[in-house]
C-alpha positions in Angstrom: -144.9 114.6 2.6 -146.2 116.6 5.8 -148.4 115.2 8.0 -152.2 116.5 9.4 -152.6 119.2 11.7 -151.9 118.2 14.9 -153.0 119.7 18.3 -150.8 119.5 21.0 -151.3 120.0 24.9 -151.7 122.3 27.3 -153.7 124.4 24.6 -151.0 124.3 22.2 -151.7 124.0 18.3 -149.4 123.3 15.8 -150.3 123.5 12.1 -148.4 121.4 9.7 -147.4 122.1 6.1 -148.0 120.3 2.8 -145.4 120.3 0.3 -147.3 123.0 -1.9 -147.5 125.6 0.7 -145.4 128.5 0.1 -141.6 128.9 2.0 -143.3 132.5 3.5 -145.3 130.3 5.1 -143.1 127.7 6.4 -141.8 130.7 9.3 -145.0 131.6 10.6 -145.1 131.0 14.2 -148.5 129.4 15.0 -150.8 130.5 17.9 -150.3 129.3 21.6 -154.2 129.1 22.1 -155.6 128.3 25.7 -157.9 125.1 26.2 -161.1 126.4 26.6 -161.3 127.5 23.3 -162.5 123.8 22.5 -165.9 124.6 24.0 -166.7 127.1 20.9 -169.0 125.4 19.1 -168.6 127.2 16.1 -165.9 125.7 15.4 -167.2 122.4 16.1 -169.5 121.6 14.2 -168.7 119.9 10.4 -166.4 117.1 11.6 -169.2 114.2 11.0 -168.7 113.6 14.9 -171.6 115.0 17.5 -171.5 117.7 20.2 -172.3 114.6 22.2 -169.4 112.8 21.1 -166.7 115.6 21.0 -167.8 117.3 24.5 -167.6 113.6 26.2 -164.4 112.8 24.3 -165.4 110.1 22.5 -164.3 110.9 18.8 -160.5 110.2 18.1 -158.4 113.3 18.0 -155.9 113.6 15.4 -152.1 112.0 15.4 -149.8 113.1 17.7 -146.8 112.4 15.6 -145.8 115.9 15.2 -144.7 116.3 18.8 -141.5 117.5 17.7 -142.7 120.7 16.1 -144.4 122.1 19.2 -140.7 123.2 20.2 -141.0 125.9 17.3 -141.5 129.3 18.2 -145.4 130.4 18.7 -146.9 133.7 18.9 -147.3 133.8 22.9 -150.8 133.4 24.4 -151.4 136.9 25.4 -151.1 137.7 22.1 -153.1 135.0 20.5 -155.6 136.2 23.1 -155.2 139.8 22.1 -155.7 139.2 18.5 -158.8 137.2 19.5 -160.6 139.7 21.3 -159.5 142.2 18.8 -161.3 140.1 16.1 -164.3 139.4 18.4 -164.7 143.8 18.8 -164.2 144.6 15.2 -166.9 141.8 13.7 -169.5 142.7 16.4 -169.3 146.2 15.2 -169.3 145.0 11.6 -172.0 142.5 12.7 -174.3 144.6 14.5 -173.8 147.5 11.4 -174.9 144.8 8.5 -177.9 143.9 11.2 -179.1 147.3 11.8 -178.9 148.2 8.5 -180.3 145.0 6.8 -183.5 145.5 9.2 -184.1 148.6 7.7 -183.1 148.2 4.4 -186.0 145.1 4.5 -188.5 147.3 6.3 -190.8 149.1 3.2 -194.4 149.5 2.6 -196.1 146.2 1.4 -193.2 144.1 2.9 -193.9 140.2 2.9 -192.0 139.9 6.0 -193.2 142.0 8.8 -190.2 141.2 11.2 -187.0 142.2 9.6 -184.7 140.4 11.6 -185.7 137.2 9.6 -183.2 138.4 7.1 -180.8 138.7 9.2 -180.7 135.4 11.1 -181.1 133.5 7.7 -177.8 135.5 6.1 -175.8 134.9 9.4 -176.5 131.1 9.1 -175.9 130.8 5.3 -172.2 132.5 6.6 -172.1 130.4 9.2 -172.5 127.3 7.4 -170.0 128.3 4.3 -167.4 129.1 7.2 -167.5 125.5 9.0 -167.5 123.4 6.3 -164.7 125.8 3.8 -161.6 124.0 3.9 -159.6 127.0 1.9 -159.3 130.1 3.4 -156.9 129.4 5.7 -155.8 125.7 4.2 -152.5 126.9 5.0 -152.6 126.9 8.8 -153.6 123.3 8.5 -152.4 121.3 5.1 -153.4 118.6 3.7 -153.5 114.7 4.1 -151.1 112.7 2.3 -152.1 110.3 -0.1 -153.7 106.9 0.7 -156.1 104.1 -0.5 -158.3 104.6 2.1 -160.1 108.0 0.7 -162.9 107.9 3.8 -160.1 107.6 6.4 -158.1 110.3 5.0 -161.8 112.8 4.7 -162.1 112.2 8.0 -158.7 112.7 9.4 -158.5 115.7 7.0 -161.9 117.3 8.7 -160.2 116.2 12.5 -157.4 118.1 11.7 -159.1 121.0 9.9 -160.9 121.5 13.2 -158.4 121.8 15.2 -156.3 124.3 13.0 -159.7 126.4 13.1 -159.6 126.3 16.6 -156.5 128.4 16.8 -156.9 131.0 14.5 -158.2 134.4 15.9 -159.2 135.5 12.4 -162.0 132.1 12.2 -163.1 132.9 15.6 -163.7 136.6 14.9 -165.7 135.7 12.0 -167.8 133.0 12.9 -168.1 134.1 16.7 -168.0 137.8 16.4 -169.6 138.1 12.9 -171.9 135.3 12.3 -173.1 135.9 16.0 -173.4 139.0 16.0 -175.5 139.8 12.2 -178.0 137.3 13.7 -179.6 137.7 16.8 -181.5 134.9 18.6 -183.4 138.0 21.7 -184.8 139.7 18.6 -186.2 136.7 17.4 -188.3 135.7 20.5 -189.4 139.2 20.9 -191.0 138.9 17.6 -192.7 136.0 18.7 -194.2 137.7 21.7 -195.1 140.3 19.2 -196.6 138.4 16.8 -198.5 136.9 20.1 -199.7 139.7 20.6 -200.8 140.9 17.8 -198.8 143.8 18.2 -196.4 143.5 14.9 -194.7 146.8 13.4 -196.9 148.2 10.2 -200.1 149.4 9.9 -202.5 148.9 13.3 -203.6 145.2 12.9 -207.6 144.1 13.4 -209.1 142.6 16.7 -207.9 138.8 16.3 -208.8 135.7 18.4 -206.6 133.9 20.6 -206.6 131.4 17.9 -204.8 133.3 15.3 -202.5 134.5 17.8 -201.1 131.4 18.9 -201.3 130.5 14.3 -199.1 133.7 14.2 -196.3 132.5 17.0 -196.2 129.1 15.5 -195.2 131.4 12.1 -192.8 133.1 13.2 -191.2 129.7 15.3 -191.4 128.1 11.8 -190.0 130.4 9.7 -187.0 131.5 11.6 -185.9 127.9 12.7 -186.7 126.4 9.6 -185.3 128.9 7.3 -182.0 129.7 9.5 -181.5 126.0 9.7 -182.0 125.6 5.8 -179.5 128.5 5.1 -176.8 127.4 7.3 -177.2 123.4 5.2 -177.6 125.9 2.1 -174.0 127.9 3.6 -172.3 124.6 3.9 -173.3 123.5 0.3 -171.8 126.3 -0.9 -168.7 125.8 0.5 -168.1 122.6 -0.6 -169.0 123.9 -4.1 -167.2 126.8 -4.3 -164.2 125.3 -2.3 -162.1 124.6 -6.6 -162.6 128.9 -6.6 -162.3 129.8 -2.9 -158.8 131.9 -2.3 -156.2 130.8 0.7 -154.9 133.6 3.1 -151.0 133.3 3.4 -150.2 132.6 7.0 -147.5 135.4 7.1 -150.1 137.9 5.6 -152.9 136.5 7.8 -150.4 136.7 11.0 -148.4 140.4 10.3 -151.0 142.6 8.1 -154.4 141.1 9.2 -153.9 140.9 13.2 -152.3 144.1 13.8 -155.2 145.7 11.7 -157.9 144.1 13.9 -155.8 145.5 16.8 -156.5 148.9 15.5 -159.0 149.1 13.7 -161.2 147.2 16.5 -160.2 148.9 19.7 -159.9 151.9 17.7 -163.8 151.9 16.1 -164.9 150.8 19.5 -163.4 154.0 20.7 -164.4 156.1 18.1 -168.0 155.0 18.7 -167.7 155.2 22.2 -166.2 159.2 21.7 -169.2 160.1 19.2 -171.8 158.7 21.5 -170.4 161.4 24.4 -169.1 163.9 22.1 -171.7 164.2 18.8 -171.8 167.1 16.4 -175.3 167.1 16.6 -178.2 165.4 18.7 -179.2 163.2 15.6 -175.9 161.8 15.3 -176.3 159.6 18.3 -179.2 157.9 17.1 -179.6 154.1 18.0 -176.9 152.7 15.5 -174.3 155.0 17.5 -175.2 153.3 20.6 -175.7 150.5 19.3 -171.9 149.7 18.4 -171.1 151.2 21.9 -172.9 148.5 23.3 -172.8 145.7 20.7 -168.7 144.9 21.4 -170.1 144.1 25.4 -172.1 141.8 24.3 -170.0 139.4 22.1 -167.0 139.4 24.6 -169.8 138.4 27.0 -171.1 135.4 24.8 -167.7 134.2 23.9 -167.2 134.0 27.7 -169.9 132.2 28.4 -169.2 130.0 25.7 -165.4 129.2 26.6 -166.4 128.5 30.4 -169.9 126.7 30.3 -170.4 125.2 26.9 -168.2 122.2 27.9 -169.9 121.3 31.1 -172.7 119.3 29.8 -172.4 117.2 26.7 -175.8 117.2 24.9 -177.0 120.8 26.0 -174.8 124.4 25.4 -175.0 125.9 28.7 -172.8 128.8 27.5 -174.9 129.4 24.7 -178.4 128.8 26.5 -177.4 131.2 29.1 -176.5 134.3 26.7 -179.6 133.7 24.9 -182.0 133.6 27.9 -180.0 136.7 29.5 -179.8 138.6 26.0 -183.5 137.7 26.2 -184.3 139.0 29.4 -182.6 142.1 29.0 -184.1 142.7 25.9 -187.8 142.7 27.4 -186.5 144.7 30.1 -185.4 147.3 27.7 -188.5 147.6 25.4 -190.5 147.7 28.1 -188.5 150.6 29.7 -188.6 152.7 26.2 -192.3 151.5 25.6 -193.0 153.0 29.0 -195.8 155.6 29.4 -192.9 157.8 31.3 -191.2 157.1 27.7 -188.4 155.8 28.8 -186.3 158.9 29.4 -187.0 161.0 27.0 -184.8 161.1 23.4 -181.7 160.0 25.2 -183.0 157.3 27.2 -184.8 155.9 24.5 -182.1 155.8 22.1 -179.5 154.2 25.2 -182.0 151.8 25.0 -182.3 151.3 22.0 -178.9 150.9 21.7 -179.2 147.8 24.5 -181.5 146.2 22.6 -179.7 146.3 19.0 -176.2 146.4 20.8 -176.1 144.6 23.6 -178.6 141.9 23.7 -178.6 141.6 19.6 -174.6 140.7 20.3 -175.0 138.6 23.3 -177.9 136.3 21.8 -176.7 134.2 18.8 -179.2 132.0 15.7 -176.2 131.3 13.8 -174.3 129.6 16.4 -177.8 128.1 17.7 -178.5 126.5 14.9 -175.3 125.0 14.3 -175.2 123.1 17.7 -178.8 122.1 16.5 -177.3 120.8 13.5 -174.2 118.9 15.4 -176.2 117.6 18.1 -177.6 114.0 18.2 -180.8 114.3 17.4 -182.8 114.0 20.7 -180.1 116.3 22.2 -180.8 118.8 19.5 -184.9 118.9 19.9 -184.3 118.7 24.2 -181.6 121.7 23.6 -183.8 123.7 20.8 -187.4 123.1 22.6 -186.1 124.3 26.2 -184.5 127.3 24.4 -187.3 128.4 22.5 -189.7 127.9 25.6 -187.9 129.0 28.3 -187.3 132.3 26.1 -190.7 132.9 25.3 -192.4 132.1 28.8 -189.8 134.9 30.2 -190.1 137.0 27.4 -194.5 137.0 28.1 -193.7 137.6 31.6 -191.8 140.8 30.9 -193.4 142.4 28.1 -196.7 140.8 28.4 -197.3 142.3 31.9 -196.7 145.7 30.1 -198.5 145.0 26.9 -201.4 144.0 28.9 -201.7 146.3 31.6 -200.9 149.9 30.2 -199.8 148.7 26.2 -197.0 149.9 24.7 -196.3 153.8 24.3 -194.5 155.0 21.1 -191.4 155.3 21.1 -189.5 158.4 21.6 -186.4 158.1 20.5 -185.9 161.1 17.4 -186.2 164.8 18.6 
């Protein structure tokens, strides 16, 4: 009987075999992955450990016993890396596509929800959550645990070893980091809080309020993002564990010669594409904001991943790479609008779509819900209301700063972006 996953050093994974995998399998060289990827939290976060505990070390790591298989073959790290980033490019564009187009597909007369992106965060956490706790998809890059009497021991090893598997396979982390991050958006979010401080909503022109329903109307949209994205993502993880007798495995060798050149092309090659229609366009409509919105969106996730790899395991209890792309996605996002909301009108039908494009692009790819709410989710639970509460405020004071001084000096000019 094979043994657990293990994980080896110097940012080497090795995925062990079960007896029931198939012999294609057996060949596939498994990814030489480098050691920050530990610090993506996406792939942290159904283990029954905490952030806390993980980041400082304190949870057991699985058994090393397997040292003798790390002298196999593995697909080399610039590789692994390639097929990484190629993931990350092809499921922001994917991402930011199913975003775009969920916000307006959501956006009707007599809509109950006034800011679209709700739908958006709360689908990208319900996938979120189904991703970290599925244990199918790829059980063959990981096995299973053999036999014992000790059921709760072997759960637990069996989750260790799960997440360390996940940790090395470019295909997880383009989905739950490029995907997931990128169909939700946490800069969207906040600016609908300032708009719904301001009374200044998208729909028909609202009625002189007091300040008193304006701060009622913040706390409403607070409530219902956190509280429903948080919800969906325990909902997500319920349904993987319920669907996990029907869920399908991907074959390593498939997974590793089909799947990984295919996000090598059809990644850099969409990025391109978009890039070459943005310049080139058969017509002036055909820019739009979507088009510039997948220019931009790709900058943005490589960005958060980043940030993620490099600061996320400096401080235990608190994200920093996380924090930092949401603030920054934040702050660029209030920069934007209040370029294109400009009385100058942000320049003209070009400018306003570039913009555009920054907004739902760039900052929509860089700021993150689902990943948010997972860490809120993993965290212990002061941790998680210290990390949340600073998030959410520091976000919003900026976020007032930026557009407020606009919205409160000239107001916001329409938009300008169609010919």
């Amino acid at each position: 009987m094979a043994s657990v996953a293990t994980a080896g050093s110097g940012g080497h994974h090795t995925m062990a075999k079960t007896n029931g995998d198939d012999d294609d399998d057996d060949d596939a060289a498994p990814y030489d992955v480098p050691d920050q990827y530990e610090n993506l939290d996406e792939v942290t976060a159904a283990t029954g450990d905490t952030l806390d505990d993980i980041r400082r070390g304190e949870s057991q790591s699985t058994s090393h016993a397997d040292t003798a298989a790390q002298a196999t073959r593995q697909t080399s790290r610039l590789a692994t890396q390639l097929y990484t980033l190629s993931y990350l490019v092809l499921f922001a564009l994917l991402g930011t596509l199913a975003r775009v187009g969920l916000a307006h597909l959501t956006t009707y007369p007599g809509a109950p929800v006034l800011f679209p992106t709700l739908w958006a965060n709360v689908g990208g956490s319900l996938v979120m959550g189904f991703l970290v706790e599925d244990r199918k998809l790829f059980r063959h890059e990981w096995g299973t645990t053999p036999p014992s009497s000790d059921a709760a021991v072997d759960l637990a090893a069996a989750k260790r070893a799960h997440l360390a598997a996940k940790k090395t396979i470019p295909l997880y982390i383009g989905l739950a980091t490029g995907f997931c991050g990128s169909f939700t958006s946490f800069s969207t979010f906040i600016r609908d809080v300032f708009l719904a401080l301001a009374n200044d909503m998208p729909g028909p022109p609202p009625a002189h309020r007091s300040g008193g329903y304006s701060v009622m109307a913040l706390l409403a949209v607070l409530i219902e993002t956190i509280g429903l994205s948080l919800a969906a993502y325990r909902a997500g993880m319920h349904l993987g564990a319920a669907l996990e007798p029907y869920t399908p495995s991907i074959p390593v060798r498939r997974a590793r010669s089909v799947l990984d050149g295919l996000a090598v092309l059809l990644g850099w090659g969409g990025w391109l594409g978009a890039v070459l229609l943005a310049v080139f366009p058969p017509h002036d409509r055909w820019r739009g904001t979507v088009v510039f919105a997948i220019v931009f969106a790709p900058l943005g996730c490589l960005a958060r991943f980043y940030l993620a790899l490099f600061l996320n395991g400096r401080r235990p209890s608190f994200p920093l790479g996380t924090f930092a792309a949401n603030v920054l996605g934040t702050v660029i996002l209030g920069m934007a609008w209040d370029l294109a909301h400009s009385v100058s009108g942000g320049g003209g039908v070009l400018g306003c779509q570039l913009l555009q494009g920054v907004e739902d692009g760039f900052c929509g790819c860089l700021t993150t819900v689902s990943t948010w709410v997972a860490e809120l989710s993993s965290l212990r639970r002061k941790s998680a209301y210290i990390y949340g509460s600073v998030s959410v405020v520091v976000s919003v004071a900026l976020m007032v700063v930026i557009m407020g001084s606009l919205r409160w000096t000239q107001g916001f000019a329409p938009l300008q972006c169609h010919p």
